[in-house]
NUMARVO-837246 format. One record per atom (N, C-alpha, C): residue number from 1; atom name; x, z, y. Coordinates in steps of 0.05 Angstrom, whole numbers, plus 32768, in hexadecimal, padded with zeros to 4 digits. Last residue first. Layout:
# residues N
n = NUM atom = CA east = X up = Z north = Y
...
END
This chain:
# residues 151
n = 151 atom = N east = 927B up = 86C9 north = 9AE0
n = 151 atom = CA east = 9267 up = 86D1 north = 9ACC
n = 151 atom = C east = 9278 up = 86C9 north = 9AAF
n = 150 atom = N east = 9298 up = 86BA north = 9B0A
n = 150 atom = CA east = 929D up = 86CE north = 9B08
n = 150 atom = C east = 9291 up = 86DB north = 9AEC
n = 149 atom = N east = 9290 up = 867F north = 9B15
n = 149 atom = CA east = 92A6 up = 8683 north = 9B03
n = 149 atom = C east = 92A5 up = 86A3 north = 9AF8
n = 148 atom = N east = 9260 up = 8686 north = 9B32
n = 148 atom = CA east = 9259 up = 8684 north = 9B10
n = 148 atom = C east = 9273 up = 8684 north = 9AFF
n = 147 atom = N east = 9273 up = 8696 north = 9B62
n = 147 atom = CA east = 925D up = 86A4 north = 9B50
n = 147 atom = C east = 9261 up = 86A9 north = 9B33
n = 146 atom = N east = 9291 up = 8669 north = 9B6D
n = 146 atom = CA east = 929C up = 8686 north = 9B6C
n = 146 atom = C east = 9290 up = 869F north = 9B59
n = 145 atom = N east = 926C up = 8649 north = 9B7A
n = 145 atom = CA east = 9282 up = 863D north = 9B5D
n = 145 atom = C east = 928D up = 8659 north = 9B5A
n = 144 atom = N east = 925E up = 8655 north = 9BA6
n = 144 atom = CA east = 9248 up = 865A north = 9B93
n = 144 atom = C east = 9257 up = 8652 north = 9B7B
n = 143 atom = N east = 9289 up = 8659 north = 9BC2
n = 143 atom = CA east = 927D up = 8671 north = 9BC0
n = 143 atom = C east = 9266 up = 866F north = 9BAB
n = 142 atom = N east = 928E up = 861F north = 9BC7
n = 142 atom = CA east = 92A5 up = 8634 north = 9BBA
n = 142 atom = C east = 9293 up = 8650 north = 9BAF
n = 141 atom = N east = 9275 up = 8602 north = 9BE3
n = 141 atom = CA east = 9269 up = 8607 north = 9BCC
n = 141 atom = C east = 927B up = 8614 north = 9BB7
n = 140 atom = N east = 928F up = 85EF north = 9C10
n = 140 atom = CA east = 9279 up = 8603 north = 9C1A
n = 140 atom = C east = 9266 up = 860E north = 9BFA
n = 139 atom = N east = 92BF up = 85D7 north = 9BFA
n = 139 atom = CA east = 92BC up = 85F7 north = 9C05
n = 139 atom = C east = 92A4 up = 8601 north = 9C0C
n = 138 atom = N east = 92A7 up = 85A8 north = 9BF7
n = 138 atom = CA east = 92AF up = 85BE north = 9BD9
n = 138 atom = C east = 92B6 up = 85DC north = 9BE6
n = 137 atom = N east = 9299 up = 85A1 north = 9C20
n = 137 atom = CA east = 9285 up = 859E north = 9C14
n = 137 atom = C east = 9286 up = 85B4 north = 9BFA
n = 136 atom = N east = 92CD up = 8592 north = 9C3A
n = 136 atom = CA east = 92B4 up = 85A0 north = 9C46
n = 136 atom = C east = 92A7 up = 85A8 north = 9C38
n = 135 atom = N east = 92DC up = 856E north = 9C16
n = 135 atom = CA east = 92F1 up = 858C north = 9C1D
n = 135 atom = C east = 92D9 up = 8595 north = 9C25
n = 134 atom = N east = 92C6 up = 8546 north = 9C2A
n = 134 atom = CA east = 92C1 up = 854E north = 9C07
n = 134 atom = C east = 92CB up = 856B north = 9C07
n = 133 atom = N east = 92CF up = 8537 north = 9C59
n = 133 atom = CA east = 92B8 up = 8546 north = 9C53
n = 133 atom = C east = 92B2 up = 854C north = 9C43
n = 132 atom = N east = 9303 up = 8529 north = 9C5C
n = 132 atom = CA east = 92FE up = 8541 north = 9C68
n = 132 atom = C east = 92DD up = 854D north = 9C5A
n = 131 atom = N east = 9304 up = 84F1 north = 9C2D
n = 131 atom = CA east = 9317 up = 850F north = 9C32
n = 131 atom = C east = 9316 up = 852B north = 9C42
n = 130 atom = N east = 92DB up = 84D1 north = 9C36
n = 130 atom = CA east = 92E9 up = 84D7 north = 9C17
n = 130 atom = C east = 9300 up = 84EC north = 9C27
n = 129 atom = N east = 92CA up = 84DA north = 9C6D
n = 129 atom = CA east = 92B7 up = 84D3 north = 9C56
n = 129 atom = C east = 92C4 up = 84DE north = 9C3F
n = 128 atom = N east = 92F4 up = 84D9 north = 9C85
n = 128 atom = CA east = 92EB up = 84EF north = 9C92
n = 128 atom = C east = 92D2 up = 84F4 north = 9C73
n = 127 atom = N east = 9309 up = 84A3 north = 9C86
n = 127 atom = CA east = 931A up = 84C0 north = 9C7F
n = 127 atom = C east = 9305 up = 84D5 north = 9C7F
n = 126 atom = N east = 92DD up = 8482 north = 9C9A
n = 126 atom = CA east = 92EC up = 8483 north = 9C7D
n = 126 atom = C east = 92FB up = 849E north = 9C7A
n = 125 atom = N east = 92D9 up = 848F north = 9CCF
n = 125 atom = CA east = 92C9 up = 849B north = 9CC0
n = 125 atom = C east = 92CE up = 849C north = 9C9C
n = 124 atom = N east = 9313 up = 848A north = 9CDD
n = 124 atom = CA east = 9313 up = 849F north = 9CDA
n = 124 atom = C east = 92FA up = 84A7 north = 9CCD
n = 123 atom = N east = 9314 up = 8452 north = 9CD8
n = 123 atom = CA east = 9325 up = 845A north = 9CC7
n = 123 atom = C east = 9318 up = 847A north = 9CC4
n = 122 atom = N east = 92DC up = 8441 north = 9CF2
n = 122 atom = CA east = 92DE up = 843D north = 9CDF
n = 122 atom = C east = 92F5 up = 8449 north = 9CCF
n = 121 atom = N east = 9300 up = 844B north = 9D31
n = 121 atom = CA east = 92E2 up = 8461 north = 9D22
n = 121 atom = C east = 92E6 up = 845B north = 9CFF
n = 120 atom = N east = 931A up = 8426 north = 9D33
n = 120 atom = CA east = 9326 up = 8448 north = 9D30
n = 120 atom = C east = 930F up = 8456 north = 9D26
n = 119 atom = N east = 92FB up = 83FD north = 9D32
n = 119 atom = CA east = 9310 up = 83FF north = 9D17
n = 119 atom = C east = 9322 up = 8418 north = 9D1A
n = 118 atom = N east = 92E4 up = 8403 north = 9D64
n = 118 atom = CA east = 92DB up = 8405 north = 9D45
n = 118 atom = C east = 92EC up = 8408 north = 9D3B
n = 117 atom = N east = 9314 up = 8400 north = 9D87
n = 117 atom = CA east = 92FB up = 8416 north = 9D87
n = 117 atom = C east = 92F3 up = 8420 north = 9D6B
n = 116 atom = N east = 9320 up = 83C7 north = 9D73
n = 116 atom = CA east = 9330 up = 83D5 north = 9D7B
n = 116 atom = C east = 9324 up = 83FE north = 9D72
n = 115 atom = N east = 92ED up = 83AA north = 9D81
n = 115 atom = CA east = 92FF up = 83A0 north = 9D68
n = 115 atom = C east = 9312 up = 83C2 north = 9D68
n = 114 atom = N east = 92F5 up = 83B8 north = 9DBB
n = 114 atom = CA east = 92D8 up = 83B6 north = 9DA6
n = 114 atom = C east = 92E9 up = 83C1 north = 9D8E
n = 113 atom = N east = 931B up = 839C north = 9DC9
n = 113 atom = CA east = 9323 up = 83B6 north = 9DD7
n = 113 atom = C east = 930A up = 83C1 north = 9DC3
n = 112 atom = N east = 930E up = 8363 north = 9DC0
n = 112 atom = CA east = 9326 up = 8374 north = 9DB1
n = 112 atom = C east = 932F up = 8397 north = 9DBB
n = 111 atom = N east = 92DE up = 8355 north = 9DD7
n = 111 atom = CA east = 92E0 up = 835E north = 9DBC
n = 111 atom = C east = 92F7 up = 8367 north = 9DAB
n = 110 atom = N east = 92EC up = 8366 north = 9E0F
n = 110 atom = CA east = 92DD up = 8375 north = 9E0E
n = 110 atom = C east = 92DB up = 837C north = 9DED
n = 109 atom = N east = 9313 up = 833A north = 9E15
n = 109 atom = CA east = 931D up = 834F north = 9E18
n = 109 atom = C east = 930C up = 8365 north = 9E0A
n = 108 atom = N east = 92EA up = 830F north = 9E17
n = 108 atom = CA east = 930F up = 8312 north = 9DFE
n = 108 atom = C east = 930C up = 8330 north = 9DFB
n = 107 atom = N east = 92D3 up = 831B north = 9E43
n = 107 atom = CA east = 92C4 up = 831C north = 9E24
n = 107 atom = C east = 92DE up = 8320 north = 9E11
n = 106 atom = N east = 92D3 up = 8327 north = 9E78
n = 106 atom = CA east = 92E5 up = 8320 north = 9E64
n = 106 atom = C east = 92DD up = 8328 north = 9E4D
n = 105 atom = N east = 929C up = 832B north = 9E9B
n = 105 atom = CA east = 92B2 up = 832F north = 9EA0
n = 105 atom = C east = 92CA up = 831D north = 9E90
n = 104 atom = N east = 9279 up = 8343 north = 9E6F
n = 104 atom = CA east = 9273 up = 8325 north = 9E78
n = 104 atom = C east = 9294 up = 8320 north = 9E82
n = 103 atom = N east = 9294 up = 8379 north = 9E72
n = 103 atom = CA east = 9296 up = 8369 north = 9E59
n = 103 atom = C east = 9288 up = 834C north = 9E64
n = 102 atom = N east = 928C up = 838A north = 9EA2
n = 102 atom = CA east = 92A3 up = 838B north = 9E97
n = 102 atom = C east = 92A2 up = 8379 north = 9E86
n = 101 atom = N east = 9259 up = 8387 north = 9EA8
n = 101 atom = CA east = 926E up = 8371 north = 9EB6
n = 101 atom = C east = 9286 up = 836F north = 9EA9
n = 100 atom = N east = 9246 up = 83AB north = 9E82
n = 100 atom = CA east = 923D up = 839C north = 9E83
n = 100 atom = C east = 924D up = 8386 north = 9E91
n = 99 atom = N east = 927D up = 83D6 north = 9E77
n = 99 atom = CA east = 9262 up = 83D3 north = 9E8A
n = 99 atom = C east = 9259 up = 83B9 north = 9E83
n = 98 atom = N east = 92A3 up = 83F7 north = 9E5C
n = 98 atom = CA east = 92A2 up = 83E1 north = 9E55
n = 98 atom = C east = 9289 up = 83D7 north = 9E62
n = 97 atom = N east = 92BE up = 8425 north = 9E71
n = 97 atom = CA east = 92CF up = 8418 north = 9E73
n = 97 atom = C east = 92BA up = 83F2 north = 9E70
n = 96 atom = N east = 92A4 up = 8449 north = 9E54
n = 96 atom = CA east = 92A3 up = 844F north = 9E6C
n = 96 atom = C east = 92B2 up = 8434 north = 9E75
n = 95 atom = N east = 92AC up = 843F north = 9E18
n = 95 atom = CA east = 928D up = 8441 north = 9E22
n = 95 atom = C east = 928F up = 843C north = 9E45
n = 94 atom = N east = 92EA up = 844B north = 9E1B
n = 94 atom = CA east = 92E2 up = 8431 north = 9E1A
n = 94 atom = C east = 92BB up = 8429 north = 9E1D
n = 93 atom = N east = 92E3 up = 8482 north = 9E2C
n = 93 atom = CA east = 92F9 up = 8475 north = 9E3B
n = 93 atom = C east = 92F1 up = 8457 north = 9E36
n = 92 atom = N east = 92D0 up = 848D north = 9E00
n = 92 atom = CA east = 92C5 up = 849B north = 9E1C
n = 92 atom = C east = 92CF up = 8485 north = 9E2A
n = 91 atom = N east = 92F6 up = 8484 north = 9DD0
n = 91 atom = CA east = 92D7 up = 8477 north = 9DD7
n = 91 atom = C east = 92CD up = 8477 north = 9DF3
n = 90 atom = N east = 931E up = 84A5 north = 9DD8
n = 90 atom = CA east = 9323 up = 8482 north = 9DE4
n = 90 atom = C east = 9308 up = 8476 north = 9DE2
n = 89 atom = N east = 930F up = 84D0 north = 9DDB
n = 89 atom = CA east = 930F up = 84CE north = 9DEF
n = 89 atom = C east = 9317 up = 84AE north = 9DF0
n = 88 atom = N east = 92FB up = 84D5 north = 9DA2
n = 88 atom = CA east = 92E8 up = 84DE north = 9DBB
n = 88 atom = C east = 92F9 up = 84D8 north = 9DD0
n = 87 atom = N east = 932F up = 84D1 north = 9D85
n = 87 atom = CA east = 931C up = 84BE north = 9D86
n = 87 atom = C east = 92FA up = 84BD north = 9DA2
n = 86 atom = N east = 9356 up = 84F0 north = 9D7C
n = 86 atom = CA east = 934E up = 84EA north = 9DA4
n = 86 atom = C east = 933E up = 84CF north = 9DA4
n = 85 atom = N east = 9354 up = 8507 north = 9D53
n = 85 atom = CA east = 9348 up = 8515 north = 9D5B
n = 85 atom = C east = 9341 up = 850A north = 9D81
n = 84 atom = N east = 9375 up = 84E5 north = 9D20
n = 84 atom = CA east = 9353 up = 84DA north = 9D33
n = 84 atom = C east = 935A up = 84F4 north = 9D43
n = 83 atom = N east = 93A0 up = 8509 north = 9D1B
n = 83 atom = CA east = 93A1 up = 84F1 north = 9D10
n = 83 atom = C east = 938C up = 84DF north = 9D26
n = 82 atom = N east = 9394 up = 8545 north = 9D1D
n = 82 atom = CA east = 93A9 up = 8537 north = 9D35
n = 82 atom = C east = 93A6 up = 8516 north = 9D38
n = 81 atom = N east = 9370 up = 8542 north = 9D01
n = 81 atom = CA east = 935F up = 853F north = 9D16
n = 81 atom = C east = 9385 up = 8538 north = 9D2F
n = 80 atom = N east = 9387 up = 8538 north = 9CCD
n = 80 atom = CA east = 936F up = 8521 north = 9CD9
n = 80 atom = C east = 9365 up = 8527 north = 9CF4
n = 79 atom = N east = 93AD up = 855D north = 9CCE
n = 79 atom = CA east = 93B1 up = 8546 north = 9CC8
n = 79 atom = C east = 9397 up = 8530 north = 9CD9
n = 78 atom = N east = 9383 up = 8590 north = 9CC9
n = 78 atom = CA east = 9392 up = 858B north = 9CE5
n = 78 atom = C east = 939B up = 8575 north = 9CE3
n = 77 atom = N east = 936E up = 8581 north = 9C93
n = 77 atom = CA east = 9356 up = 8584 north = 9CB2
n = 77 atom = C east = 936E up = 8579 north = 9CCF
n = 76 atom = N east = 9394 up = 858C north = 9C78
n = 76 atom = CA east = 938C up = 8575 north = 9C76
n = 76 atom = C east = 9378 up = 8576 north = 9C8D
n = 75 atom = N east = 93A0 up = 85BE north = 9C7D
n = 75 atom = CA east = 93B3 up = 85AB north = 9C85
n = 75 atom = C east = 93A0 up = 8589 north = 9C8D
n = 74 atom = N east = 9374 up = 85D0 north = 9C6F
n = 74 atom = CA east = 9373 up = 85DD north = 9C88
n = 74 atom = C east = 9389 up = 85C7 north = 9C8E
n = 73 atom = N east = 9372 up = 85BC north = 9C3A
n = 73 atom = CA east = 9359 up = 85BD north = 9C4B
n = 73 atom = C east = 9367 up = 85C6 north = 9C65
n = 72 atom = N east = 93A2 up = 85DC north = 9C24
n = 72 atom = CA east = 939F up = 85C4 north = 9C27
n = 72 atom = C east = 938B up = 85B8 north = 9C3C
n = 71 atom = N east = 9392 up = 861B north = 9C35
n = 71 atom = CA east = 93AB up = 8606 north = 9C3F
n = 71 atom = C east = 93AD up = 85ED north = 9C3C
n = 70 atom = N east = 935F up = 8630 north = 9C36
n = 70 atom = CA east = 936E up = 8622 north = 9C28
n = 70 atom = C east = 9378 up = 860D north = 9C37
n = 69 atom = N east = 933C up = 8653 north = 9C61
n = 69 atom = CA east = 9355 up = 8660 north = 9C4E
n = 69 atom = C east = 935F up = 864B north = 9C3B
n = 68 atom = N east = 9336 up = 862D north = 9C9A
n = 68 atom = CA east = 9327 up = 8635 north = 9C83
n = 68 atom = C east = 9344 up = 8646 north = 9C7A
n = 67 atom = N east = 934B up = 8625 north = 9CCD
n = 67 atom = CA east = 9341 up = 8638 north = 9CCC
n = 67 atom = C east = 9341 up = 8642 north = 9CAB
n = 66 atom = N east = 9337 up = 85E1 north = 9CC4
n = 66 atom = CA east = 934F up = 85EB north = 9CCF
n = 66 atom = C east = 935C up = 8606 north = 9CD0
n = 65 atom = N east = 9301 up = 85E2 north = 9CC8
n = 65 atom = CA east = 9314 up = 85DF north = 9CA7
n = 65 atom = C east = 9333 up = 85EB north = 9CAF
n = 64 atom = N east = 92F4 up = 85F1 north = 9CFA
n = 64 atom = CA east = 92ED up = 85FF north = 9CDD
n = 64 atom = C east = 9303 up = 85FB north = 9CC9
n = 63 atom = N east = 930C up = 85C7 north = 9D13
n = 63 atom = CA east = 9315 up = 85E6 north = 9D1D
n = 63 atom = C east = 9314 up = 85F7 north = 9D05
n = 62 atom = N east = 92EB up = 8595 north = 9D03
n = 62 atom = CA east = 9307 up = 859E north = 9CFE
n = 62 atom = C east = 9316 up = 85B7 north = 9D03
n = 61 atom = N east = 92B1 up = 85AB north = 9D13
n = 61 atom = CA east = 92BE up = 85A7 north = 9CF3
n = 61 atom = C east = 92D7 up = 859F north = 9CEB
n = 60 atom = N east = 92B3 up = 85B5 north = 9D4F
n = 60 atom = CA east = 92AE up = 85C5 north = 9D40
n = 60 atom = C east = 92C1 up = 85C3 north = 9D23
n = 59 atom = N east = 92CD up = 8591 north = 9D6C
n = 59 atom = CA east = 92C9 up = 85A7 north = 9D77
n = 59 atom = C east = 92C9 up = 85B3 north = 9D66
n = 58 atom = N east = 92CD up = 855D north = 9D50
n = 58 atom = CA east = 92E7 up = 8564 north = 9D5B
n = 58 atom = C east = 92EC up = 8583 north = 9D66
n = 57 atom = N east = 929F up = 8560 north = 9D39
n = 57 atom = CA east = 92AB up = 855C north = 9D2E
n = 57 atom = C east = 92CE up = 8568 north = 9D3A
n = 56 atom = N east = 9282 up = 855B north = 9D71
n = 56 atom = CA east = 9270 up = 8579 north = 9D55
n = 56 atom = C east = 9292 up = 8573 north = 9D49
n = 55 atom = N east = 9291 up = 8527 north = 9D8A
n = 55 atom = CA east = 9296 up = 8546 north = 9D93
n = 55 atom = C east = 9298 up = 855F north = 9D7D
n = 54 atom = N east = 927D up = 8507 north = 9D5B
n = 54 atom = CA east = 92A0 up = 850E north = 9D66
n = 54 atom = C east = 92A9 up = 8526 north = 9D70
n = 53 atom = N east = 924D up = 8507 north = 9D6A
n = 53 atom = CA east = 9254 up = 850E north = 9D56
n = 53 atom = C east = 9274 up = 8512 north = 9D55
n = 52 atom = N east = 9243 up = 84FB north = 9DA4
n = 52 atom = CA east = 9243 up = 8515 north = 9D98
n = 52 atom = C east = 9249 up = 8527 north = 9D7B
n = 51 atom = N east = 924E up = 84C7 north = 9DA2
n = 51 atom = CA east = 925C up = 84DE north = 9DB2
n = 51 atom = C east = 9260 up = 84F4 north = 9DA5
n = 50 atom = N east = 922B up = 84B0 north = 9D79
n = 50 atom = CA east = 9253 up = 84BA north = 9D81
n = 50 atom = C east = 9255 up = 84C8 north = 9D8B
n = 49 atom = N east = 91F7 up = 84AA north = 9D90
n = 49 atom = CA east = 91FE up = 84BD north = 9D77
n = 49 atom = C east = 921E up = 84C4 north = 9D71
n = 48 atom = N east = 9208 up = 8489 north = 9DB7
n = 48 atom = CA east = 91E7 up = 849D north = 9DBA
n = 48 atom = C east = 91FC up = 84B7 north = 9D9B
n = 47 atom = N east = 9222 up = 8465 north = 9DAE
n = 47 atom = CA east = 922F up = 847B north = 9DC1
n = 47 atom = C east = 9216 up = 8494 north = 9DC0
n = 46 atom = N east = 9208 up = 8442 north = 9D98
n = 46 atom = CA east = 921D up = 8448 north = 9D8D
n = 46 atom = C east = 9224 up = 8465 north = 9D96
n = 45 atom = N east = 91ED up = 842F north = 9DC2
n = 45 atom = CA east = 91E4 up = 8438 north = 9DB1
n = 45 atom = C east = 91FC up = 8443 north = 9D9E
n = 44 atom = N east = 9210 up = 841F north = 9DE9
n = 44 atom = CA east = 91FA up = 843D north = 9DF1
n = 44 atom = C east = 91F1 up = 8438 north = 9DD1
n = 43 atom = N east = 921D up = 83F1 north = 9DD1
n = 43 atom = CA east = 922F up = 8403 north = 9DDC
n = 43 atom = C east = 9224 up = 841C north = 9DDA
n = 42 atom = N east = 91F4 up = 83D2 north = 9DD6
n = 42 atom = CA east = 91FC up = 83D7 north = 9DC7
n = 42 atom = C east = 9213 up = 83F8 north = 9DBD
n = 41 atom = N east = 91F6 up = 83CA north = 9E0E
n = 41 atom = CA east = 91DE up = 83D9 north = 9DFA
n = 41 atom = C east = 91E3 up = 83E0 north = 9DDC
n = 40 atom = N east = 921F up = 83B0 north = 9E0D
n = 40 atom = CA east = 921B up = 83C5 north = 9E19
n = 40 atom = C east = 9202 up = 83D2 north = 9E0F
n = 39 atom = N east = 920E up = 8382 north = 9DEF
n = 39 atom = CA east = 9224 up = 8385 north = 9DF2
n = 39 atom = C east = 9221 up = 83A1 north = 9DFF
n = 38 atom = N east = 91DD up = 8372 north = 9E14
n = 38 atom = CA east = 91DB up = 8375 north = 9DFC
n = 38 atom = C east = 91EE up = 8389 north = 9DEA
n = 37 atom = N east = 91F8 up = 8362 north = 9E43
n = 37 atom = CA east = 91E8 up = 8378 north = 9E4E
n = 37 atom = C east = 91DD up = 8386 north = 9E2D
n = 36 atom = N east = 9213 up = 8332 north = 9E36
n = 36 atom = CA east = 9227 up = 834C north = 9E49
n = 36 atom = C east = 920D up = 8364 north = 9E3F
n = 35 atom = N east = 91EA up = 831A north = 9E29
n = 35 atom = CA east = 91FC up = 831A north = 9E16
n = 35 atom = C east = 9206 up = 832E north = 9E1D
n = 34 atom = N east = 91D6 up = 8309 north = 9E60
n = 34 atom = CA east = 91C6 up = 8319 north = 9E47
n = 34 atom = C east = 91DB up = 831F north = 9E32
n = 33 atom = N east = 91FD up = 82EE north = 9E77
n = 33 atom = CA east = 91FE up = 8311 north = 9E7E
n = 33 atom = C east = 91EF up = 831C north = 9E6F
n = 32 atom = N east = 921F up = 82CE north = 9E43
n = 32 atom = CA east = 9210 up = 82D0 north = 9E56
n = 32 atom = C east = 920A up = 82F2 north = 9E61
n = 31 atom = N east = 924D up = 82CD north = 9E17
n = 31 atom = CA east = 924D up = 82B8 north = 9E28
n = 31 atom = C east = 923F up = 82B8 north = 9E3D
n = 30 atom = N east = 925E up = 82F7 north = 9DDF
n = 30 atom = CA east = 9253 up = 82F3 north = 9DFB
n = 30 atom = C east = 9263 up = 82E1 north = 9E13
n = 29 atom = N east = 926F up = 82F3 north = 9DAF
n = 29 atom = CA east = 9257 up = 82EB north = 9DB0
n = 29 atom = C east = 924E up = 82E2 north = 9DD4
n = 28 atom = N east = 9298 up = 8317 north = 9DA0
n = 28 atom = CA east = 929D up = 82F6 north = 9DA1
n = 28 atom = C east = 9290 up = 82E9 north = 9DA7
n = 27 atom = N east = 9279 up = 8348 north = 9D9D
n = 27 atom = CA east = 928E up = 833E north = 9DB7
n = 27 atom = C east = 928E up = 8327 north = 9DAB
n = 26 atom = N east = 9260 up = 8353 north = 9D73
n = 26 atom = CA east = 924A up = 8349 north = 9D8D
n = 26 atom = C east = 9269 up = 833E north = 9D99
n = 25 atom = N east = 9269 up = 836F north = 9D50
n = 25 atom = CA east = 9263 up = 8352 north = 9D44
n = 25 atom = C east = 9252 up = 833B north = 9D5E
n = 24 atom = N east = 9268 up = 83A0 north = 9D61
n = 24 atom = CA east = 927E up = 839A north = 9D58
n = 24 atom = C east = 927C up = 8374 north = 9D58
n = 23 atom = N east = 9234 up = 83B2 north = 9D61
n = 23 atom = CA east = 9247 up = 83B2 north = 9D76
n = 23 atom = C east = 925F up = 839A north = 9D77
n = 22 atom = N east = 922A up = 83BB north = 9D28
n = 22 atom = CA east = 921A up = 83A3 north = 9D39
n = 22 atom = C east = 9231 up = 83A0 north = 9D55
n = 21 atom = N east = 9254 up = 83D3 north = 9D17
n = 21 atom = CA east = 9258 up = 83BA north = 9D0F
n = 21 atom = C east = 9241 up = 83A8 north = 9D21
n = 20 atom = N east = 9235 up = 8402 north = 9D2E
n = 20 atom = CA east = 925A up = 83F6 north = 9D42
n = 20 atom = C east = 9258 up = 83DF north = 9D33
n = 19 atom = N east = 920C up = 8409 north = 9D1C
n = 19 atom = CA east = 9207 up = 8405 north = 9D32
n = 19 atom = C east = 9225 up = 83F7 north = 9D3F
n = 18 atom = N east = 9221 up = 8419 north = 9CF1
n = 18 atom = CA east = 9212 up = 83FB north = 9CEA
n = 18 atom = C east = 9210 up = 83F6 north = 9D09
n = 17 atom = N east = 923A up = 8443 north = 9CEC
n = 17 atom = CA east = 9249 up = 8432 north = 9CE3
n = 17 atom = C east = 9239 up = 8412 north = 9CDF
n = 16 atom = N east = 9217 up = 846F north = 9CFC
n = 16 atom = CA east = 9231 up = 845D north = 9D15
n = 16 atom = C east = 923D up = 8440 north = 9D0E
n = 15 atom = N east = 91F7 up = 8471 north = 9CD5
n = 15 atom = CA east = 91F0 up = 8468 north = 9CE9
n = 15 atom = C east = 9202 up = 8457 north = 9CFE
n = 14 atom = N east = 9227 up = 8486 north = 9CAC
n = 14 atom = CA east = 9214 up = 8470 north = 9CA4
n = 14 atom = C east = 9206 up = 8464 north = 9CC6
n = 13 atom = N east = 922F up = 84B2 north = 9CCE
n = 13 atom = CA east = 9247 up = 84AA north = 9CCC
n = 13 atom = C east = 9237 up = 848B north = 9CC3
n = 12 atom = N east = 91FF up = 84D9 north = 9CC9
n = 12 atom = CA east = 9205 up = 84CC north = 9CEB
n = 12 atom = C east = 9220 up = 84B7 north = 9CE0
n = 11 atom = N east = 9201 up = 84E3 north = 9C94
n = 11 atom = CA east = 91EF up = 84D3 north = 9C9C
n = 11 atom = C east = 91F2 up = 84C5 north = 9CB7
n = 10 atom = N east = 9234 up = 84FE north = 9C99
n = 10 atom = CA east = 9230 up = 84F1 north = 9C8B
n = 10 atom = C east = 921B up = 84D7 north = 9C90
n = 9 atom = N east = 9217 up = 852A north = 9CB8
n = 9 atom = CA east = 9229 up = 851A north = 9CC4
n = 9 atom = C east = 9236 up = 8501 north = 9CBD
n = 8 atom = N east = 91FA up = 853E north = 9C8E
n = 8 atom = CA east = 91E2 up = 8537 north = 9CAB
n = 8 atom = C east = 9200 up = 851E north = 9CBB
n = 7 atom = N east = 9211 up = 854F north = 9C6B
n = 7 atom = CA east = 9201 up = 853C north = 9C64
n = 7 atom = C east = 91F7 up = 852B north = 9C7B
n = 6 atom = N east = 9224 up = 8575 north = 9C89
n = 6 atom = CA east = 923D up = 856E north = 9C7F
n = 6 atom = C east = 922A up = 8551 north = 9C76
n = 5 atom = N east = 9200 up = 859C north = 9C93
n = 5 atom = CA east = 9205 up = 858F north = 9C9D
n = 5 atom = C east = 9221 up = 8576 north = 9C97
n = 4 atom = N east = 91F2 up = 85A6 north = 9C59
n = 4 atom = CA east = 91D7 up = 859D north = 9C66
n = 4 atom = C east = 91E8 up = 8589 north = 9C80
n = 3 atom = N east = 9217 up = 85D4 north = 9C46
n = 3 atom = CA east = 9210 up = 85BB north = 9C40
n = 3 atom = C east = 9202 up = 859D north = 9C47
n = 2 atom = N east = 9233 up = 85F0 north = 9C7E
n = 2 atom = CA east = 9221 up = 85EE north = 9C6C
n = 2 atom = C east = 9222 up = 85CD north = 9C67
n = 1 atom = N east = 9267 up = 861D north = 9C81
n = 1 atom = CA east = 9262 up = 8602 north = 9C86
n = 1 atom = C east = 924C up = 85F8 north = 9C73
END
């Protein structure tokens, strides 16, 4: 698990996290179909770099740690991904769910099902920040701590 990407997801975690508070700070807001259509753009933007980052994460960087040879790390991987791991599918389910009518539709609805979305992303990017990816990080720099303990 290289260093490089453990930084790169880090960096997608800063991005999501300004794009959902813009998201986020929109439902109370909409009263017109520009508002509906903003609101949803919003949406795709968010969704541009989630998706996929959930996927790499759910696919790949929990299987790994999960795998790794230290029992804590590998506990603590399967913990967070039983914990978030059907975060990809209530996003899918609420991206797919929230159309442009939908949300003109019932705005209540649209910022507590919002409200809702986020504040599962936000717990799990919090976890994922100070507890999975420090594990990540110190294992991928075992082997070079390995070196110099050996000298």
């Amino acid at each position: 698990m290289a260093m490089l990407n453990i930084e790169m997801l880090r960096r997608q975690h800063q991005d999501i996290l300004v794009w959902a508070a813009n998201l986020r700070g929109l439902g109370g807001m909409i009263q017109t179909r520009d508002d509906a259509w903003e609101a949803r753009e919003a949406i795709s933007r968010v969704d541009w770099v989630l998706s996929d980052h959930l996927r790499f994460e759910d696919d790949h960087l929990y299987p790994a740690l999960m795998d790794c040879q230290v029992p804590a790390v590998a506990a603590m991987a399967l913990d967070c991904a039983e914990e978030m791991g059907g975060l990809l599918g209530a996003w899918i389910a609420y991206r797919n769910q929230w159309t442009a009518s939908a949300i003109l539709a019932d705005p209540q609805r649209f910022d507590a099902a919002t409200a809702g979305v986020i504040g599962a992303l936000v717990l799990r990017i919090e976890r994922e920040n100070t507890e999975l990816y420090q594990a990540a990080s110190a294992l991928a720099f075992a082997p070079i701590q390995e070196l110099y303990a050996a000298e």
